[in-house]
C-alpha positions as CSV (number, residue, x, y, z in Angstrom):
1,X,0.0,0.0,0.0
2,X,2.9,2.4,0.6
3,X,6.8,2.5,1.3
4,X,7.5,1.6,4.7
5,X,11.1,2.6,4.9
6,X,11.4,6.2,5.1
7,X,13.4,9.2,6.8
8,X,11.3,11.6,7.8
9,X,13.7,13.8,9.6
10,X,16.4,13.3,6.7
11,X,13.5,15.0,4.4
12,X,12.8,17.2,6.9
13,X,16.2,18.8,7.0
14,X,16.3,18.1,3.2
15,X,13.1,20.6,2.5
16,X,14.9,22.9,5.1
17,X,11.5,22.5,7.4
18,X,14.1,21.7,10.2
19,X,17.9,22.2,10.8
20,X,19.8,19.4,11.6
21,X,20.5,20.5,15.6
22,X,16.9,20.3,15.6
23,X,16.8,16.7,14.6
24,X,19.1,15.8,17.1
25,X,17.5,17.3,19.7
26,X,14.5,15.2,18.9
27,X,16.1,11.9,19.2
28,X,17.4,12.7,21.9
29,X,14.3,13.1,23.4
30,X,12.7,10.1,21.5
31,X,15.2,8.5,23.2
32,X,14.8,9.7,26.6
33,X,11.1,8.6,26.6
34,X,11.9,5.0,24.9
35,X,11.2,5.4,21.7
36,X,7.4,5.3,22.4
37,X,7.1,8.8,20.0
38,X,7.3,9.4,16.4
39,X,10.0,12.4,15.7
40,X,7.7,14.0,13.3
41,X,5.1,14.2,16.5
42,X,8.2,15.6,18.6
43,X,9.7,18.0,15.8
44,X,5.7,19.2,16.3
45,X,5.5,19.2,20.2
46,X,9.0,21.5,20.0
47,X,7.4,23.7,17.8
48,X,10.5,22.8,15.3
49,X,7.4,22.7,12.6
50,X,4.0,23.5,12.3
51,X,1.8,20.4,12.5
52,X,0.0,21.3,8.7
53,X,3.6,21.7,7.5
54,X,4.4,18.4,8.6
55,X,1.5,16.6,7.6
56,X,1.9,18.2,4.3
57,X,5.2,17.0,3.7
58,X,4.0,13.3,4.6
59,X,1.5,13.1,2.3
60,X,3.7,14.3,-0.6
61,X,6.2,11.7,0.4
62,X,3.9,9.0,0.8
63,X,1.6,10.3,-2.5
64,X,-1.6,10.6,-0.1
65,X,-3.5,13.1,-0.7
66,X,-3.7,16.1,2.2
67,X,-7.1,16.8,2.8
68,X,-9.2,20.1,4.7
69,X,-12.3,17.8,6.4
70,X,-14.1,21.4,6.7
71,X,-13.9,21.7,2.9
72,X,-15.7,18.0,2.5
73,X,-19.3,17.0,3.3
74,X,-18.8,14.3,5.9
75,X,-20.9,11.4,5.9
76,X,-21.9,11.0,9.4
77,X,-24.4,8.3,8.2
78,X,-20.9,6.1,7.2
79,X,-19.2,7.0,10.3
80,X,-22.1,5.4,12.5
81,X,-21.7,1.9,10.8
82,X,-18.4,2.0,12.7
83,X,-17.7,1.2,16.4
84,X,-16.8,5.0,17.5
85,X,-14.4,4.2,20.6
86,X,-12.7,2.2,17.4
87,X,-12.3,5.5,15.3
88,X,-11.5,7.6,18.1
89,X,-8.6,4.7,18.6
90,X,-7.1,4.8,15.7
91,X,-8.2,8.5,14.7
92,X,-9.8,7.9,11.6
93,X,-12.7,9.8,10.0
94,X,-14.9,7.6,7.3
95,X,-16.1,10.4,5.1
96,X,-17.0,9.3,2.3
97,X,-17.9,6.1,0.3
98,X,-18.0,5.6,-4.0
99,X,-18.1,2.8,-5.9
100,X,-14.6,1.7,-5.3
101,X,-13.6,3.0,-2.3
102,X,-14.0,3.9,1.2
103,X,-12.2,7.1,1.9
104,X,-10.9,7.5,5.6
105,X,-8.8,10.6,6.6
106,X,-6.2,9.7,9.3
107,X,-3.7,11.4,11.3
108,X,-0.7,9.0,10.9
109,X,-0.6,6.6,8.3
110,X,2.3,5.2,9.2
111,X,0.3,3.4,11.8
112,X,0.3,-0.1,9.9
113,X,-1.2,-2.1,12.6
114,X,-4.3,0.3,13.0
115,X,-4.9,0.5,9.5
116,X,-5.2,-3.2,9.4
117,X,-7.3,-3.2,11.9
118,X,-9.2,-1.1,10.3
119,X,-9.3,-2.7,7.0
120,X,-10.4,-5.9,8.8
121,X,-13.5,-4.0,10.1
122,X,-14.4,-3.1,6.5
123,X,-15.0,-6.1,3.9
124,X,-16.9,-4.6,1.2
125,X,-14.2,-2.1,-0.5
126,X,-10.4,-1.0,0.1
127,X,-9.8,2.2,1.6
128,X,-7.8,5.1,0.1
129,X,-6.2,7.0,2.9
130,X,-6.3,10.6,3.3
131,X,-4.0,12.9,5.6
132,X,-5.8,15.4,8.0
133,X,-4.9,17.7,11.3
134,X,-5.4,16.2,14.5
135,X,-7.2,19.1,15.9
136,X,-9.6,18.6,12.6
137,X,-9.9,15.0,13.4
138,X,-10.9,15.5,16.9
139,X,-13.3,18.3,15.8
140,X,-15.2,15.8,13.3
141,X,-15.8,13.4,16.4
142,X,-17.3,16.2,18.3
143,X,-19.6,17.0,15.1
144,X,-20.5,13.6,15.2
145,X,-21.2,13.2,19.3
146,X,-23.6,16.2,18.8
147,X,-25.5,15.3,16.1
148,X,-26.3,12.0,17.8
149,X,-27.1,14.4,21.2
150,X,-29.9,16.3,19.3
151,X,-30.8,14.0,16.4
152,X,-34.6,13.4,17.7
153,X,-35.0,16.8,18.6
154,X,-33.6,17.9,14.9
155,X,-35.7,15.2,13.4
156,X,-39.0,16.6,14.8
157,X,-38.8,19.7,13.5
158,X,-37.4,18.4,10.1
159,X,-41.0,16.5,10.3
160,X,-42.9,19.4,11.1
161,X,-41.4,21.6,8.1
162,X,-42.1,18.4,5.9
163,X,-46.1,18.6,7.0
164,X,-46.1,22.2,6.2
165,X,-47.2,23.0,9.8
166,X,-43.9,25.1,9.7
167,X,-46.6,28.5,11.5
168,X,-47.7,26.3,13.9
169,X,-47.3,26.6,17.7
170,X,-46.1,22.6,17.7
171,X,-43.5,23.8,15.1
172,X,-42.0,26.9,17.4
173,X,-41.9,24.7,20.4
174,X,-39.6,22.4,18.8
175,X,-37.5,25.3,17.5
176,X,-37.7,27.2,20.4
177,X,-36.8,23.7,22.4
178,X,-33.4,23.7,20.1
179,X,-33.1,27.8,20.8
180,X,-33.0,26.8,24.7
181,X,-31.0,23.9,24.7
182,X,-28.3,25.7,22.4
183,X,-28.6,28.5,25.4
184,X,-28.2,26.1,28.3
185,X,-25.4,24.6,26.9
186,X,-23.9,27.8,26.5
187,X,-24.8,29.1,30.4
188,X,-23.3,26.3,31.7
189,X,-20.3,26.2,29.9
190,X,-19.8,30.1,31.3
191,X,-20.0,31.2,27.8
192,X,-19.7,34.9,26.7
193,X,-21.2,34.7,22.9
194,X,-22.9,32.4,20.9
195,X,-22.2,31.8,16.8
196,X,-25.0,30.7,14.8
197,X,-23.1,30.3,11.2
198,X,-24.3,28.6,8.3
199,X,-21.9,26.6,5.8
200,X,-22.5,25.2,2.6
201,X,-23.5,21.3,4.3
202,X,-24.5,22.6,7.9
203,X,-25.0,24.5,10.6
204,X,-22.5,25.2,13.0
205,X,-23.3,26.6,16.4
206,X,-19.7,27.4,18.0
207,X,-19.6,29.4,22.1
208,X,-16.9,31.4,22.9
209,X,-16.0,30.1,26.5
210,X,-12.4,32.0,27.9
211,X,-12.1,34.1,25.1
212,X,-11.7,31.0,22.7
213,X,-14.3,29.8,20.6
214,X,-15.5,26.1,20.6
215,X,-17.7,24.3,18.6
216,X,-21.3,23.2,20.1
217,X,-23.7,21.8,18.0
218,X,-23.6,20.9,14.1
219,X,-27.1,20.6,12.9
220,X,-28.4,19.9,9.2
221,X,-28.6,23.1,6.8
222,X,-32.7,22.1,6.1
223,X,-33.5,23.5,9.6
224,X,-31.6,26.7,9.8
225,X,-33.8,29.1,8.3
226,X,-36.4,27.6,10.9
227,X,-33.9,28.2,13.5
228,X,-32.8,31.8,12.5
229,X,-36.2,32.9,11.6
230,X,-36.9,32.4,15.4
231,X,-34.3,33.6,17.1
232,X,-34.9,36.8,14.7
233,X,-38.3,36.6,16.1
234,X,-37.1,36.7,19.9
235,X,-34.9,39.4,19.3
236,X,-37.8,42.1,17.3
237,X,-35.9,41.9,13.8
238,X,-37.3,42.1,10.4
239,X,-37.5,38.5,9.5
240,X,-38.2,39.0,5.6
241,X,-34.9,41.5,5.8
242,X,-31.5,39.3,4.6
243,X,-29.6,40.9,2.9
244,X,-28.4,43.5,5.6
245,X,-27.5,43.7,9.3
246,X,-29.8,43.8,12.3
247,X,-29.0,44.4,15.3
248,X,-31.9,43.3,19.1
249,X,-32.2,42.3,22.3
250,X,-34.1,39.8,24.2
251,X,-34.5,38.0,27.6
252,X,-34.8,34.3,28.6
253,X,-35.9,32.5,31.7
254,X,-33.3,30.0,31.8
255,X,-33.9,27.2,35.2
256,X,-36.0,30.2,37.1
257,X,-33.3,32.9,36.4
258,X,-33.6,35.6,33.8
259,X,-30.8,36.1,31.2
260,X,-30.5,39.2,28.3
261,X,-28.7,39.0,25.0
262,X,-27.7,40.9,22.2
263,X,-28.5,40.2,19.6
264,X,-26.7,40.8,15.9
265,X,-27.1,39.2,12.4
266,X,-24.8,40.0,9.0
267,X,-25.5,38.3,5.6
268,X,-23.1,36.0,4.6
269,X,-22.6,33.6,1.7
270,X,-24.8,30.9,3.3
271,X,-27.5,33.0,5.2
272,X,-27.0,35.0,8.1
273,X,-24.6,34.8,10.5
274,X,-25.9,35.4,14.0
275,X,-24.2,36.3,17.4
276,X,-25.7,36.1,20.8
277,X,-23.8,37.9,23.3
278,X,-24.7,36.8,26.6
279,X,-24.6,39.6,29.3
280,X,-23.8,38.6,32.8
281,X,-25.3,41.5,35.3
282,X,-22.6,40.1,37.9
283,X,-20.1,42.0,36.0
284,X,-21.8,45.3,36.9
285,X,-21.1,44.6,40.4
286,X,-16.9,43.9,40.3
287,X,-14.9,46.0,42.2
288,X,-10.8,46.3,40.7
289,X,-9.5,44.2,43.2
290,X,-11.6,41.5,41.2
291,X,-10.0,42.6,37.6
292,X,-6.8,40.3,38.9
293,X,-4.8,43.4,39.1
294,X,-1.2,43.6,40.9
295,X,-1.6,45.4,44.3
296,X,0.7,47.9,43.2
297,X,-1.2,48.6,40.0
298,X,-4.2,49.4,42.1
299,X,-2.5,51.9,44.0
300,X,-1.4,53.4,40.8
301,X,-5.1,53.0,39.1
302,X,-6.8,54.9,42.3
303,X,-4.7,57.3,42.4
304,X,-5.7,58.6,38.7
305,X,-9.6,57.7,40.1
306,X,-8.9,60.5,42.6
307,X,-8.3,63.0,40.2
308,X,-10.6,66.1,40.5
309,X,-10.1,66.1,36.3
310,X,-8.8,64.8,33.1
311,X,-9.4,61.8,30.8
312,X,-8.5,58.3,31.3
313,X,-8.0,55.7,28.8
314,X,-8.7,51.7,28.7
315,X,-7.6,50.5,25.5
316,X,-7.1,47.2,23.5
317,X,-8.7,45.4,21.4
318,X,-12.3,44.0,20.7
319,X,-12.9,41.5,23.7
320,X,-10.4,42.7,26.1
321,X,-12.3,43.4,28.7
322,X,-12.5,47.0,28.5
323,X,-16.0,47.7,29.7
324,X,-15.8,45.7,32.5
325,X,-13.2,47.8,33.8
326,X,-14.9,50.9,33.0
327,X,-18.1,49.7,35.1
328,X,-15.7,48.8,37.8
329,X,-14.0,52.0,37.9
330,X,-16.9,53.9,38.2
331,X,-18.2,51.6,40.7
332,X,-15.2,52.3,43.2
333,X,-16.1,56.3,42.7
334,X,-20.0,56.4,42.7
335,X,-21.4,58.3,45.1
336,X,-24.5,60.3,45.9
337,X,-22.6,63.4,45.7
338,X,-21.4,63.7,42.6
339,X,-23.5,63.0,39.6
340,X,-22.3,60.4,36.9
341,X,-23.3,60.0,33.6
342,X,-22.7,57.7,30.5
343,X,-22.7,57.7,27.0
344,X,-22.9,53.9,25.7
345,X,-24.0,51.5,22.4
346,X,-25.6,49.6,23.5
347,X,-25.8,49.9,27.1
348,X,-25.7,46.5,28.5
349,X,-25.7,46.6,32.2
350,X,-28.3,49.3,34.2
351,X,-25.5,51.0,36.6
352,X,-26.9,52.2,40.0
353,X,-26.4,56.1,40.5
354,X,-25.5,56.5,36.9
355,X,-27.5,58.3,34.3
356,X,-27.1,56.5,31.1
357,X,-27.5,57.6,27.5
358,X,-28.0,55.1,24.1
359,X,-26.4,56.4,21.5
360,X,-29.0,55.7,18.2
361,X,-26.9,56.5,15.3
362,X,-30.4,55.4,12.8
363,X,-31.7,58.8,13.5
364,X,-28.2,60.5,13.8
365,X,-28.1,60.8,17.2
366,X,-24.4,60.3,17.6
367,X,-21.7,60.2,20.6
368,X,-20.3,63.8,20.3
369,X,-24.1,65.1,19.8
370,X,-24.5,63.1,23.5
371,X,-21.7,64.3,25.2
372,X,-22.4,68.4,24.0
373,X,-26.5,67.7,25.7
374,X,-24.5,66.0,28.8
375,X,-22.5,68.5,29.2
376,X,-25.2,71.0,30.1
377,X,-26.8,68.9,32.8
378,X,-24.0,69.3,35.2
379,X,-21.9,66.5,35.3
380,X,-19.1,65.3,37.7
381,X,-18.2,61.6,36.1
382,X,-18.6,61.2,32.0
383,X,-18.1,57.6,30.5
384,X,-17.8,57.3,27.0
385,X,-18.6,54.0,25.8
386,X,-15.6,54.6,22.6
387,X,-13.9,57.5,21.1
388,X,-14.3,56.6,17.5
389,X,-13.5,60.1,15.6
390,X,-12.1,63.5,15.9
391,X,-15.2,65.4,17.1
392,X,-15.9,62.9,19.9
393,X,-12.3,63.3,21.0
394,X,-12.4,67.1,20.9
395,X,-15.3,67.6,22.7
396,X,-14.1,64.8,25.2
397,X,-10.7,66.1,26.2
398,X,-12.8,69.5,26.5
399,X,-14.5,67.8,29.1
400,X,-12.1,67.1,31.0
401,X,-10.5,70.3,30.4
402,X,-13.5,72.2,31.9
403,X,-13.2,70.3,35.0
404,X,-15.0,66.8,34.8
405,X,-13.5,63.4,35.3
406,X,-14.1,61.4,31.9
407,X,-13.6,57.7,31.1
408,X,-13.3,56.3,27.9
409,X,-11.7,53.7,25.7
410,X,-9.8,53.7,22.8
411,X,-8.3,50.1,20.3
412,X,-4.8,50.5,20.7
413,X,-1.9,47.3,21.3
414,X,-0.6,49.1,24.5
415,X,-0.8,52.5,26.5
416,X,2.1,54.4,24.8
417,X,0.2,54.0,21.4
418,X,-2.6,55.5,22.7
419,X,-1.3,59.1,23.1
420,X,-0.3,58.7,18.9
421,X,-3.3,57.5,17.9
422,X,-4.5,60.5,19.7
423,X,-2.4,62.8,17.8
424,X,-2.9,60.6,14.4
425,X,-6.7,61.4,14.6
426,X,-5.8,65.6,14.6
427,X,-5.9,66.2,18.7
428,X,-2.5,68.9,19.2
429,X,-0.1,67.6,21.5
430,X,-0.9,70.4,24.2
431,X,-4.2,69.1,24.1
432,X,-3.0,65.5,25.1
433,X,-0.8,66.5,27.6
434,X,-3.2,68.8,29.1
435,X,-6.1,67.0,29.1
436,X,-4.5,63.8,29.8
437,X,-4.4,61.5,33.7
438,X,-3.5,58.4,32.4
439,X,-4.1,55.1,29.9
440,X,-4.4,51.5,30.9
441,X,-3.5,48.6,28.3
442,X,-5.2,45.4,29.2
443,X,-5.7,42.0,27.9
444,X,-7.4,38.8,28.9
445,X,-5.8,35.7,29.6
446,X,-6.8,32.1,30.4
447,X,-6.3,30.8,34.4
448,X,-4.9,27.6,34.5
449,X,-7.7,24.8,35.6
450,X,-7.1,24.4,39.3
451,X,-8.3,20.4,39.3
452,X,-5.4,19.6,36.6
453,X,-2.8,22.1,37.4
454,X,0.7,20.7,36.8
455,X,4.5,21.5,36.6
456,X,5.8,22.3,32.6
457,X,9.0,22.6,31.1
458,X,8.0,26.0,28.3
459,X,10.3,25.2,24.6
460,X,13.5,26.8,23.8
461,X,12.0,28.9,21.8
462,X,9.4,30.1,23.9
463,X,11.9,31.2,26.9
464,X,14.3,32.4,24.6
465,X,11.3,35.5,23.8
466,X,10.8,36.3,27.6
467,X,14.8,35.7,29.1
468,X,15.3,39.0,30.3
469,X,12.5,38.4,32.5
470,X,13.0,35.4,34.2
471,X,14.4,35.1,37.7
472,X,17.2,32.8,38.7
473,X,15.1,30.2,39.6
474,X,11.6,29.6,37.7
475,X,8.5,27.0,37.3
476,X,5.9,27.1,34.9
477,X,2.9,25.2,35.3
478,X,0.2,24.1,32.7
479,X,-3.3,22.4,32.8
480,X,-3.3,18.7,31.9
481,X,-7.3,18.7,30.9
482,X,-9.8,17.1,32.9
483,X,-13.2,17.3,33.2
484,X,-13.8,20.0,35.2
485,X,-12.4,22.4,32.3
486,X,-13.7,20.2,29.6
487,X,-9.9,19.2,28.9
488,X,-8.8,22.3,27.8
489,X,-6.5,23.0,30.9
490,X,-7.8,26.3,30.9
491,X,-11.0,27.5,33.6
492,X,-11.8,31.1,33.6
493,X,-9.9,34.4,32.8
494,X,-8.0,37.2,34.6
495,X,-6.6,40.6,32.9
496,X,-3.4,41.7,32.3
497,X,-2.3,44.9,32.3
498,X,-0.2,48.1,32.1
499,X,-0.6,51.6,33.8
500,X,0.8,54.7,31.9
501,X,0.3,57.6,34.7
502,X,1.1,61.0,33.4
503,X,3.3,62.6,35.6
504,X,4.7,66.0,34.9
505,X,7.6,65.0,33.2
506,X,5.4,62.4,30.9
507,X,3.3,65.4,30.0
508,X,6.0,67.2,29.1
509,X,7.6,65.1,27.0
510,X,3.5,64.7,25.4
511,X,3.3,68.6,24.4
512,X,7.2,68.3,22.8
513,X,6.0,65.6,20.5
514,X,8.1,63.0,21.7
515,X,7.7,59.3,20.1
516,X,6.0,56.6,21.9
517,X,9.3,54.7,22.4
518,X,11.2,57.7,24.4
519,X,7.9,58.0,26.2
520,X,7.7,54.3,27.2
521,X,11.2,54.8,27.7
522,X,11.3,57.4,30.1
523,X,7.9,55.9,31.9
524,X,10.3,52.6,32.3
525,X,13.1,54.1,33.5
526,X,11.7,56.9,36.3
527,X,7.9,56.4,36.4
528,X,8.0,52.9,37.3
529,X,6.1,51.5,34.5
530,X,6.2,48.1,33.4
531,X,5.3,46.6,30.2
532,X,2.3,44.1,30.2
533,X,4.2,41.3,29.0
534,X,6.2,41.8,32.3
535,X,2.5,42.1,34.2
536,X,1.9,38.5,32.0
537,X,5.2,36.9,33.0
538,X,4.6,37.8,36.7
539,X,1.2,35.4,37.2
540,X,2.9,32.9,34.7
541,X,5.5,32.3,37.2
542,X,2.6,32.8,39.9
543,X,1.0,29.6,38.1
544,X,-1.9,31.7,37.2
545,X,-1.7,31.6,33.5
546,X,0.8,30.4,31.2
547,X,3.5,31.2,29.4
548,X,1.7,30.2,26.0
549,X,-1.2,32.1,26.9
550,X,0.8,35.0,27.3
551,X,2.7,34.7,24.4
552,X,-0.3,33.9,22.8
553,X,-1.9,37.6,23.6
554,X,1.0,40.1,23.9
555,X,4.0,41.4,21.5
């Protein structure tokens, strides 16, 4: 069936995928565990080569065909002829069967005795063998686990649209029974969003659980415009309207406790692609200390709290976290003596003692037309939700000029960048510097699962990027996966962060038009700031996170 004899590191090396130190290094280590790894796996695990790159290289030298199981309609009707714990043994997907053959996408098929075993199972055709990704592989179980979960429940509705009773109550229960158990699922993973997305073969419903998206349910293409039509329905939106975005809201009673989401749908090239974002009212009730800051960024962050005026910036990116913060800020200065006020869109959480503003762009209501009508009803405290032009940022650092305390956010990579992006969108640099109290970076990053928590020994290449950081003596710890965390390793998030306070000599160097860099410099150096990867590498070595998640998030 194929050569059986065959170098793969010698090719490796060959293809200059690998250098040759790197090769020795891995068989050395196949060594030191006995052999019982392949050094392709190894050259993987070390991060020598990407595991596509690899499997890519095998197939050409084997003449197997490499194969994208997203880009193929699966038979999961084929797969259940099989014994599954015997698939998931020798991690092989059946997905698909012609007159000749039955074509099966493994991960190694240089696994002879499985294959055999595998042929042995199967007596009515050969197999050709395909190469895929593990992490594809793995994913086409899961498909295949959930379609057997909700197969009746898919079935009855299916049957319903069949008897063209598709308007009738019997019809929306079974959707709506789908809706809620989608929902459920998605509560009690602790997940943030949910994706509705159609594909050409099915629907995929994927939850975003720890910043990370994983996939849920996979249910036949025939029943999703039953199933968007509905949720459509739940959240107020036009359900004739297709071919452009909508954006809702609606609540659920979820096991006797109330839950809101927002709601958003875009047309795509299989129908519309809807996100639920879940909105947890316990965030409105975090105080910093809960954020996972360091005690000494705290200090630093209260300090600019106190100030009598100015603007303060959260930035990063979409996700990060920054709202959050902003509702905990202003939850550590509320008061019923000074009057707070926000600008927001959406607003998702109702803030005690605040007065807050929607912003309704649809009948050109915008933020700098909010924040010129807030103005004049006497404000101590301003949020704004973002600062996404010039006139919202004028009128803003005005603001704060005239003697209120405003919050806002801004999508920069760290806190330096935010005083050019500043100047980049027209705002002189006396303006910044006068107007300016300080600018927090932050980022979210996985905790490591308490229950599964072990001792890990990071790559070469992974400590060579944060050396100057490590102490004399250092541990860094991973989750193994279990099922208290799914067997992801990962349970929960915590930010990361870094505070840029402007001091005198900070401001300064703001009105001069200095560069970021000398500014970060300078901040370093005498203002004691410190970089978030630093922030990042302190609860790695605290066992907090890890060192790939950090990595993973920061520059």
């Amino acid at each position: 069936m194929m050569q059986k004899n065959i170098g793969i590191g010698d090719i490796l090396i060959e293809k200059k995928l690998i250098t040759k130190e790197q090769l020795e290094s891995a068989l050395a280590i196949q060594k030191k565990n006995n052999f019982s790894q392949r050094i392709g796996q190894i050259c993987i695990d070390e991060e020598f080569i990407s595991e596509r790159a690899f499997s890519e290289i095998l197939a050409q030298q084997l003449d197997i065909e490499f194969i994208d199981l997203f880009g193929v309609k699966v038979d999961f009707k084929l797969m259940a002829k099989f014994p599954i714990n015997m698939l998931k043994r020798l991690q092989a997907i059946p997905f698909m069967e012609d007159n000749e053959f039955i074509h099966v996408s493994v991960i190694d098929p240089l696994n002879y005795e499985s294959l055999e075993l595998l042929e042995k199972s199967i007596i009515t055709k050969p197999l050709k063998l395909y190469i895929s990704l593990s992490q594809d592989i793995s994913h086409i179980f899961e498909r295949f686990e959930t379609l057997s979960a909700t197969k009746t429940l898919v079935d009855t509705i299916k049957k319903e649209m069949l008897t063209n009773i598709y308007q009738t109550d019997n019809t929306q229960s079974s959707v709506m029974q789908l809706i809620e158990l989608i929902v459920k699922s998605a509560i009690k993973n602790k997940a943030s969003d949910i994706h509705v997305e159609p594909s050409a073969f099915h629907v995929l419903v994927r939850t975003r659980v720890d910043g990370m998206l994983r996939e849920s349910f996979v249910f036949d293409i025939e029943i999703y415009n039953a199933l968007a039509s509905r949720i459509k329905i739940l959240g107020s939106l036009d359900i004739s309207e297709k071919r452009k975005s909508q954006d809702g809201r609606f609540s659920m009673q979820i096991e006797e406790n109330s839950y809101d989401f927002r709601l958003s749908t875009a047309p795509t090239l299989f129908g519309e692609s809807i996100v639920m974002r879940i909105l947890d009212h316990q965030k409105i009730l975090l105080k910093l200390r809960d954020l996972g800051m360091q005690e000494e960024h705290i200090v630093i962050f209260e300090e600019i709290l106190k100030s009598p005026y100015g603007i303060l910036f959260i930035t990063g990116p979409t996700g990060s976290g920054k709202t959050t913060t902003l509702y905990a800020a202003l939850n550590e200065i509320k008061s019923i003596t000074n009057k707070m006020i926000t600008i927001e869109d959406p607003i998702e959480y109702q803030l005690p003692l605040a007065q807050q503003i929607q912003i309704n762009e649809k009948i050109d209501y915008t933020f700098a037309d909010a924040i010129r009508s807030v103005l004049r009803q006497d404000p101590d405290i301003i949020m704004i939700g973002e600062v996404r032009d010039i006139q919202t940022l004028n009128i803003a650092v005005q603001a704060s000029l005239s003697g209120h305390l405003v919050f806002t956010t801004l999508h920069t990579n760290d806190a330096p960048s935010a005083i050019s992006r500043m100047a980049q969108m027209g705002l002189e640099p006396y303006l910044i510097a006068d107007s300016l109290i300080g600018i927090m970076a932050q980022r979210l990053v996985r905790r490591i699962c308490l229950y599964c928590k072990k001792e890990f020994k990071p790559t070469k290449k992974m400590l060579d990027k944060v050396e100057k950081y490590l102490p004399e003596n250092y541990k860094f710890y991973k989750g193994d996966g279990c099922i208290h965390c799914d067997f992801s390793g990962y349970s929960g998030r915590i930010m990361i962060n870094e505070i840029l306070r402007v001091t005198q000599t900070i401001s300064s160097l703001i009105s001069s038009n200095t560069n970021k860099y000398e500014i970060a410099k300078q901040a370093h150096e005498h203002e004691g700031f410190e970089p978030m990867l630093g922030d990042g590498i302190k609860k790695a070595l605290d066992s907090i996170t890890t060192l790939e998640e950090i990595l993973r998030v920061t520059k």
